[in-house]
C-alpha positions in Angstrom: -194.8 68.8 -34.3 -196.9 71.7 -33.5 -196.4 75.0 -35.6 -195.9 78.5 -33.8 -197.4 81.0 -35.3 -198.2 84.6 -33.7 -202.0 86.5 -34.1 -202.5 89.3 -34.2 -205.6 92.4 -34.2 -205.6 93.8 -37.8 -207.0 96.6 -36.6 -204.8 97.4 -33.2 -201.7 95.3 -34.6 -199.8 95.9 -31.0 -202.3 93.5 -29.7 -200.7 89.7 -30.2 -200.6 86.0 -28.7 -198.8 83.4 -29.2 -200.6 79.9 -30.6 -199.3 76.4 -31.5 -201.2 74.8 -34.6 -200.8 71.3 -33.8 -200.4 68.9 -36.4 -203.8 67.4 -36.6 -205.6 70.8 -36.9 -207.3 70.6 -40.6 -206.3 73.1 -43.3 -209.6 73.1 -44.3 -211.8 75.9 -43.1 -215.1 74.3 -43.0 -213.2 71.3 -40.5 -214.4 71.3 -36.9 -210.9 71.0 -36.3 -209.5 73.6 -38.6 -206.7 75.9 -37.9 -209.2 79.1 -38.8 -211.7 77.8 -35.9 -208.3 77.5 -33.3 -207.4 81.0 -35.0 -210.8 82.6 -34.3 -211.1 81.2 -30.7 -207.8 82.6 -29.3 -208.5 85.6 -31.0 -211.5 86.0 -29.1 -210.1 84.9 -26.2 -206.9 86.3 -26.1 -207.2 89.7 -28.1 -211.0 90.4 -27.5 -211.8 90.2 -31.1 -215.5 89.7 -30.5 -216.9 88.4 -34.1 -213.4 87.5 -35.9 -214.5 86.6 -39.5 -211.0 87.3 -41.4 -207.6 86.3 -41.6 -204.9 87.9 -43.1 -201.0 86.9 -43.8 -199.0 90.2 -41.8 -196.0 89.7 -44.4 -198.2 90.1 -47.6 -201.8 90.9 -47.0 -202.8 87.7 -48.5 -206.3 86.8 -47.4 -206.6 83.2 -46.2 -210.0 81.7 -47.1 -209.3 78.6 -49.0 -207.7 75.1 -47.8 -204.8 75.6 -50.4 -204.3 79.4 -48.9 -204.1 77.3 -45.0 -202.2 74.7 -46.0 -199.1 77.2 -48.2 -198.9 80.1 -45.8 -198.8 78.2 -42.2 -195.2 77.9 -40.8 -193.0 78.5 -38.5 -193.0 82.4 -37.1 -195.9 83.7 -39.5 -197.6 86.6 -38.1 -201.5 86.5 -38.9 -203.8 89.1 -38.9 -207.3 88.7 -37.3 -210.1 91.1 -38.4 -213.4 91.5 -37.2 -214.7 92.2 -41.3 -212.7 94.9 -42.4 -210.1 95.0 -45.1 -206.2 94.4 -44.2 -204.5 97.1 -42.6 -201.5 97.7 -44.1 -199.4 97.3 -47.3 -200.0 94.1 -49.6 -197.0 92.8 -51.3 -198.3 91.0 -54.5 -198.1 87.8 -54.6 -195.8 86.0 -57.3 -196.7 82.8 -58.7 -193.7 81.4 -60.1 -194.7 78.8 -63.0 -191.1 77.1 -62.6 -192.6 75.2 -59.5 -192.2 71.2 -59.8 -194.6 69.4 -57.9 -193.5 66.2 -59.6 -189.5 66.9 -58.4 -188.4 63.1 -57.4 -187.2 62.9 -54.1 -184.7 60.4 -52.8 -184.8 59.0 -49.4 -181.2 57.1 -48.8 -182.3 55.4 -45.5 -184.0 52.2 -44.5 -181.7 51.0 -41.4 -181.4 54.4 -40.0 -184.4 56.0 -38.5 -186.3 58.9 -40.4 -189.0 61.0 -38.7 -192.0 61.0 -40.9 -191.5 65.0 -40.5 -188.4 65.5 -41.8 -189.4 63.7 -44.9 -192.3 65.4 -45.2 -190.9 69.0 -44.8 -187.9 67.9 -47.6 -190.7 66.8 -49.6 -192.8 69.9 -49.1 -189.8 72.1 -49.7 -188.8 70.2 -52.9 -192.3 70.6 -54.5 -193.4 74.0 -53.7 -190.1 76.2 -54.3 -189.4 77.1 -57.4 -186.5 75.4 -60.1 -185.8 72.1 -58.2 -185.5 69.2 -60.4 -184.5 66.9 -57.5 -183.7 66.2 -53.6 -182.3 63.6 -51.3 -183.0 62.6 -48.0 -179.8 61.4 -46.6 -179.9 58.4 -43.8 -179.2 61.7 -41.2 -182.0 63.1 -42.1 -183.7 65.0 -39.3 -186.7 67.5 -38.7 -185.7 71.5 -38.7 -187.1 74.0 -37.2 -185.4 77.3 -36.8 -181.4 78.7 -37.8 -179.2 77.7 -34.4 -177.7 81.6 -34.5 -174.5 80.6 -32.9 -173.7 77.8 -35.5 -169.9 78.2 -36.6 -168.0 78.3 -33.6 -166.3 75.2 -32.1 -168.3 74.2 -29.1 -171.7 75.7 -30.0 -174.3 73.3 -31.2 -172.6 70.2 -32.9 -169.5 72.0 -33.6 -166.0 70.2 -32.4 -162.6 69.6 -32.7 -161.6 66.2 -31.8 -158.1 64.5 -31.7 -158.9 60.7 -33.2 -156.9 57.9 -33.8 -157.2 55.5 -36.9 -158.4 51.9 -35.4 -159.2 50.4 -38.7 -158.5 51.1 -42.8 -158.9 48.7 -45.5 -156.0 46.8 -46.2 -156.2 47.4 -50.1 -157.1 51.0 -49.3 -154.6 53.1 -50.9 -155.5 56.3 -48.6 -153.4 58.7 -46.8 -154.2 57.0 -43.1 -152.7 54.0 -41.3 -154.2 52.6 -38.7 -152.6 54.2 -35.7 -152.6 57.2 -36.9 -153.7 60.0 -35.0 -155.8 62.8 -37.0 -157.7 66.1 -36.1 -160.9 66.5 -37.4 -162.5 69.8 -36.8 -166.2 70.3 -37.7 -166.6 74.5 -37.6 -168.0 76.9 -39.8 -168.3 80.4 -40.7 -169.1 81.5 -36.9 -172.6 82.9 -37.8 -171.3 84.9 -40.7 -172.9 82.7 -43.0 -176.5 82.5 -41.2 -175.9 86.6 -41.3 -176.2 86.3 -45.3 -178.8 84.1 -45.3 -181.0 86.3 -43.1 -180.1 89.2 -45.0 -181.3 87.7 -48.1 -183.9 85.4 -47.5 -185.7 85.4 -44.1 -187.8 88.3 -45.0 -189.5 87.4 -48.2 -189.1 83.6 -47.7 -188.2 83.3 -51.6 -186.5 82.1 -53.9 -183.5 84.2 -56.1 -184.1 84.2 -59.4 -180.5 84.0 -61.3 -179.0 86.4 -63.3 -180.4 88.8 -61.3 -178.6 91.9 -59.1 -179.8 90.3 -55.7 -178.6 86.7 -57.0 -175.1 87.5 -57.8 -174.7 89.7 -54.2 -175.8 87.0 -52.4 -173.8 84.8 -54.3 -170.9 86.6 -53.9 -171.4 86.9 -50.0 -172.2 83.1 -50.2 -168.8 82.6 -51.5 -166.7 85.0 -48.9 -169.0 83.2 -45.8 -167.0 80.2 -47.5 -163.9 81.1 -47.4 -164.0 82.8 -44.3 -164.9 79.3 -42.5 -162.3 77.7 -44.3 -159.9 80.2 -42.8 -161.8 79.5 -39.5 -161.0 75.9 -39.7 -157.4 76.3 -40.3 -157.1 78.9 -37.5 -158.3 76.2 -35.4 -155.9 73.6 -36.2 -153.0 75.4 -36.3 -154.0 76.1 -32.9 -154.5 72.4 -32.0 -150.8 71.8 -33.9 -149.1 74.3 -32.0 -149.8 72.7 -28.9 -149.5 69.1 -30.1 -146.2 69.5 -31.8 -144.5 72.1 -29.7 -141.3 73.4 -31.2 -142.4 73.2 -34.9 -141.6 76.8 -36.4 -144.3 76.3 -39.2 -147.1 76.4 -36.3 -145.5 79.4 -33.9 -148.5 81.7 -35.1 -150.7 79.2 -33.6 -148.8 79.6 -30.0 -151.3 81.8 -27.4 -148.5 84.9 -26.9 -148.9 85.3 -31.4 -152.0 86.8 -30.6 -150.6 89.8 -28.5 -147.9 90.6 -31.2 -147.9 93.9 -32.9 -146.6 92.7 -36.2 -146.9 89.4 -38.1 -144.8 88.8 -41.0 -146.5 87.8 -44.1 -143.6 85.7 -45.0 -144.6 83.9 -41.9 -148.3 83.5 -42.8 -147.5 82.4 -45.8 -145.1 79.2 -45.0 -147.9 78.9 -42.0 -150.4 78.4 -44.9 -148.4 76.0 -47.1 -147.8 74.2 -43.9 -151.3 73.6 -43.3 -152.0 72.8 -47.0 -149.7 70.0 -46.6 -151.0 68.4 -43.7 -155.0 68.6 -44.9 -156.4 65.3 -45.6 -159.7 67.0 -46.6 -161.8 70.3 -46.1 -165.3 70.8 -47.5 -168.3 72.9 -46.4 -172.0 71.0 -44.9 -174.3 74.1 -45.9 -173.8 75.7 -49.1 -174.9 76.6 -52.4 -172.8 75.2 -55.1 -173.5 75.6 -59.7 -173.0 72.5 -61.3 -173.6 71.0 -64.1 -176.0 68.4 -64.6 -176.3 65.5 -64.8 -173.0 64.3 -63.8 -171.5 62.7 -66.8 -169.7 59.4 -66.8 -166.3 59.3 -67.9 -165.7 58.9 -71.5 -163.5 55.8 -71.5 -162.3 53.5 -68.5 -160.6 49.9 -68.2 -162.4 49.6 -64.5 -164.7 50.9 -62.1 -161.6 52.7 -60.1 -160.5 54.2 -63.6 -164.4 54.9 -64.5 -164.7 56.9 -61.0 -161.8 59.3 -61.1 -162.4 59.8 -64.6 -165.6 61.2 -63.5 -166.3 64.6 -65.2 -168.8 67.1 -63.7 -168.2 69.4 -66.9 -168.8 67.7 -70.2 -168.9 69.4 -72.9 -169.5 66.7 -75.6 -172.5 65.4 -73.5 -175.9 67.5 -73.3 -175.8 68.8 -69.8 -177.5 72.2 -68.1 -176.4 74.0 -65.1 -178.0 73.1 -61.7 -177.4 74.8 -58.2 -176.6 72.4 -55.3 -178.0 73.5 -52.2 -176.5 71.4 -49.5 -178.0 71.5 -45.7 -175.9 68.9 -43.7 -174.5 67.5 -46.5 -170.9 66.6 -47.8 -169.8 67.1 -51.5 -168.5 64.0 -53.0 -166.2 65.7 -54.9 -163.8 68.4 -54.5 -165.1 71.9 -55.0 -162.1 73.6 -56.9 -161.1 70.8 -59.0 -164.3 68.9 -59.5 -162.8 66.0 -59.2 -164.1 62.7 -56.8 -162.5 63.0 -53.6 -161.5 59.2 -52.3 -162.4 59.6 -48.5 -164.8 61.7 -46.4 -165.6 61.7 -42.9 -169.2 60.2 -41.1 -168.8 61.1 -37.6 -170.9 59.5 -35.1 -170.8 61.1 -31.7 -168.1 62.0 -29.3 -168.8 58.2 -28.0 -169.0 56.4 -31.0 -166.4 56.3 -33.9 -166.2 58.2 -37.1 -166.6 56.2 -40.1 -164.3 57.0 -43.1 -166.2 56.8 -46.2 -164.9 56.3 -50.0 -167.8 58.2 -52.2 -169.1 55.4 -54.8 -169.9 56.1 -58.5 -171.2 53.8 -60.7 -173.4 53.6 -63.8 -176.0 52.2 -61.3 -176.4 55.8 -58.9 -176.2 57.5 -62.9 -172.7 58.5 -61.8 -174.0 60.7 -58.4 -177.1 61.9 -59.7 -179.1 59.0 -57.5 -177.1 60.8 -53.9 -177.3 64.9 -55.7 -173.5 64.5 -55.2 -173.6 64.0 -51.8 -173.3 62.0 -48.7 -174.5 62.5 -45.2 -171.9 64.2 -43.2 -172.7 62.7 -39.3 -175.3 60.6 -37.8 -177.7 62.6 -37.3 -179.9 63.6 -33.9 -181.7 61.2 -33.0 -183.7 63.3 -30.2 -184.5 66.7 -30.1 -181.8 69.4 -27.9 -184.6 70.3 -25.8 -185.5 66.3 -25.1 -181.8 65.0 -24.8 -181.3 67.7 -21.9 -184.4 67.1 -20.3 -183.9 62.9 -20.5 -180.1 62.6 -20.3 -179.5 65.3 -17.7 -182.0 62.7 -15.1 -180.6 59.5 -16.6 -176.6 60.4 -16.3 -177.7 63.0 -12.9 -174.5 62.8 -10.6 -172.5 61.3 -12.5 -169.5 62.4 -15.1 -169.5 62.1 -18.1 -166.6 64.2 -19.1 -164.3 61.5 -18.5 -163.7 58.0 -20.1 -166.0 55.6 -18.3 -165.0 51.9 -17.7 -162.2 50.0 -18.9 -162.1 51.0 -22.7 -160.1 54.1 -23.8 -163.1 56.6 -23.8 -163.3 60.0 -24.7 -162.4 63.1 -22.4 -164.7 65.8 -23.7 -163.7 69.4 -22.7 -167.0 71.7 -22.7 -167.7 74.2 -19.7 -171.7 74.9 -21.0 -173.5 72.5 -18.8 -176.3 72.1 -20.9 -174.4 71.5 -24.1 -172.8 68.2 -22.6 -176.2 66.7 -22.2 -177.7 68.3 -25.6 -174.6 66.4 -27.4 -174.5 62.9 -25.5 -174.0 60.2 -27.1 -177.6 58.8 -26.7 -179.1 61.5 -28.5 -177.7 60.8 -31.8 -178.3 57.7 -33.9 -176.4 54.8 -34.8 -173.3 55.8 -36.9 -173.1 51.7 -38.3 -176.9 52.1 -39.4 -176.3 55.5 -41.2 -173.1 54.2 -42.9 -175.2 51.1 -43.8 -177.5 53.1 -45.6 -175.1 54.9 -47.9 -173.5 51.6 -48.7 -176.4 50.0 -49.5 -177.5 52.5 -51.5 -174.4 51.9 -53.9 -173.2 55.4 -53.0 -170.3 55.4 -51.0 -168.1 52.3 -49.3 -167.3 52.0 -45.7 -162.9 51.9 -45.7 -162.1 52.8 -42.0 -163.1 54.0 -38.9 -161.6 56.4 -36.6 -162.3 56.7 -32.4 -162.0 59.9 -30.8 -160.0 60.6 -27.8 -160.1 64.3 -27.0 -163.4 66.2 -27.9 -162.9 69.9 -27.5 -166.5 72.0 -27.8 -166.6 74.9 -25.2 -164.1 76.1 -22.9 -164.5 79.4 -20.8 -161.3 80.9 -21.1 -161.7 82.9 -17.4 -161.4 79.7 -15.6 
């Protein structure tokens, strides 16, 4: 995959163009093929720099004449300055060299049946062993290439965002879990409606660094961490006491759910309250994908146990008799086997698929052999995974399904009726551009980190609706 970077005139710095670095382009500067020979030739051809013999990083003034400068400051969206010999023009941030980095950090790849772009692996690599104070990452089997934050992540229908009404085909007959099969359940997959990426941008897009803790930035950010949290849990119940007002019409505990609640002038809090109990009752589960969570580590296994059911929920991330530090999860697309307020295992956790394929309900594993969750970080994958780029699985899927709809259950099985009014979004999230559910569950089972109890099959997936209709 090609980086985008912009260039720009050191000396006139109005003056840009846009240029993609492809992938084979060398980071050495004395390479035919080097990026600094494709940076000097669209310089002269695109800003009229005539001898360009300089280049400069816009964000910190760092000159970049070696293959080690190339090769750490190329990315996504970096601004470079082109000068014709003289000095940088501007103000030069110095440059911290943090001697916490761990370019020996193991990293843990939990796929071999599900496919895993090269890319992907190499940017959780790169990330792993160039930022500061990681002492470990996992590649989970839905493991995908990024590229940029999708800014309207967090509301239902934008991106890979849903709420689907499924129905339990399948559970384990020795499973002693809250579903039956038959059972139907709402899962709703939503976040913090771009509060979250609001933080994040606030705190880290402009330096690209990490936060060292116990500092004043740290605990802010932190503490706005923790509030984009809670504010997509809210978020999540709003949406399915919403779903559970119109499913079980009638029910008093769901009323503030009803359309007209919206236009009321006064809400009792007695009424929220029962409204929230309510809800707590009916949860199966509720976790978050992407955030930052302190732990500590490594996860200890339980002091005493008669069996390896005993041994798991016995499992205690806080040990004090054992010799154990504090780590900081940073989860991207990733569930938490455990739950976050009481620390304890959680015994079933979602894998969906696609809206066409079933969700896989998974029982995380811990066992002496995955050092009690340290082998996963914790975690499990939380979906299947794209298997194709948005921009691909529109331009491929819009010609292959062209005329036809796919909206609607299609031939003689029960199907899934998707509701979503953005055109493009129906294509971006078909079915065929994810991968295969089975494969990715596969992974984590074979991996010794989680155990495959049910499966669920969606019929109603709710993304995007325009209201005005």
């Amino acid at each position: 995959m090609a980086t985008r970077v912009t260039i720009a005139n050191n000396a006139k710095q109005s003056q840009r163009a846009p240029l993609l670095l492809p992938v084979t382009a060398s980071a050495d500067p004395s390479a035919l093929n080097s990026m600094q020979a494709l940076v000097f030739k669209t310089a002269q051809s695109k800003l009229k720099v005539k001898k360009p013999t300089r280049v400069f990083v816009k964000q910190t003034g760092l000159e970049l004449t070696e293959e080690t400068n190339w090769r750490n400051n190329i990315k996504n969206d970096v601004v470079l300055l082109v000068s014709a010999g003289e000095d940088y023009v501007g103000v030069k941030k110095e440059m911290v060299v943090h001697g916490d980095i761990n370019s020996d950090s193991p990293v843990e790849i939990l796929a071999s049946s599900a496919s895993v772009e090269s890319l992907s692996v190499t940017q959780l690599t790169t990330t792993a062993h160039t930022l500061p104070g990681i002492v470990y990452a996992v590649g989970q089997p839905d493991l995908h290439p990024g590229n940029h934050w999708d800014s309207s992540l967090g509301t239902i229908g934008a991106g890979n965002h849903f709420a689907e009404i499924q129905v339990v085909e399948g559970i384990a007959n020795d499973s002693d879990q809250a579903f039956r099969e038959g059972d139907v359940v709402l899962l709703v997959h939503s976040g913090s409606r771009g509060y979250g990426g609001s933080v994040l941008k606030k705190y880290a897009v402009e330096s690209h660094v990490s936060l060292e803790e116990g500092t004043l930035e740290t605990a802010e950010y932190l503490q706005e961490h923790d509030r984009a949290c809670r504010w997509a849990r809210a978020n999540r119940d709003l949406i399915a006491l919403r779903f559970l007002a119109c499913l079980e019409p009638g029910n008093e505990a769901w009323k503030l759910g009803l359309p007209d609640a919206d236009n009321s002038t006064h809400i009792d809090f007695t009424d929220i309250e029962r409204c929230k109990s309510a809800l707590q009752t009916r949860r199966v589960v509720d976790i978050w994908h992407n955030n930052v969570e302190r732990v500590r580590w490594p996860p200890a296994p339980p002091r005493s146990a008669s069996d390896l059911n005993d041994a798991a929920g016995n499992l205690l991330l806080d040990d004090i008799e054992r010799p154990q530090e504090h780590v900081y999860i940073h989860r991207k697309g990733a569930a938490p086997t455990y739950d976050p307020e009481t620390h304890r295992p959680l015994t079933l956790l979602p894998l969906p698929g696609s809206r066409g394929t079933p969700t896989l309900i998974l029982q995380p594993s811990f066992s002496a052999a995955t050092s009690w969750g340290l082998k996963n970080a914790l975690s499990l994958a939380h979906g299947a995974g794209r298997s194709m780029s948005r921009a691909k699985a529109l331009s491929s899927l819009s010609q292959k399904y062209r005329g036809q709809n796919i909206l609607e259950p299609r031939g003689e099985d029960d199907g899934t009726w998707v509701i979503c009014d953005e055109k493009d979004l129906v294509f971006e999230e078909a079915p065929d551009a994810y991968k295969d559910v089975q494969a990715v569950g596969q992974d984590l089972v074979d991996a010794g980190v989680a155990t495959i109890i049910g499966w669920c099959r969606a019929r109603v997936s709710y993304k995007v609706r325009d209201e005005s209709r």
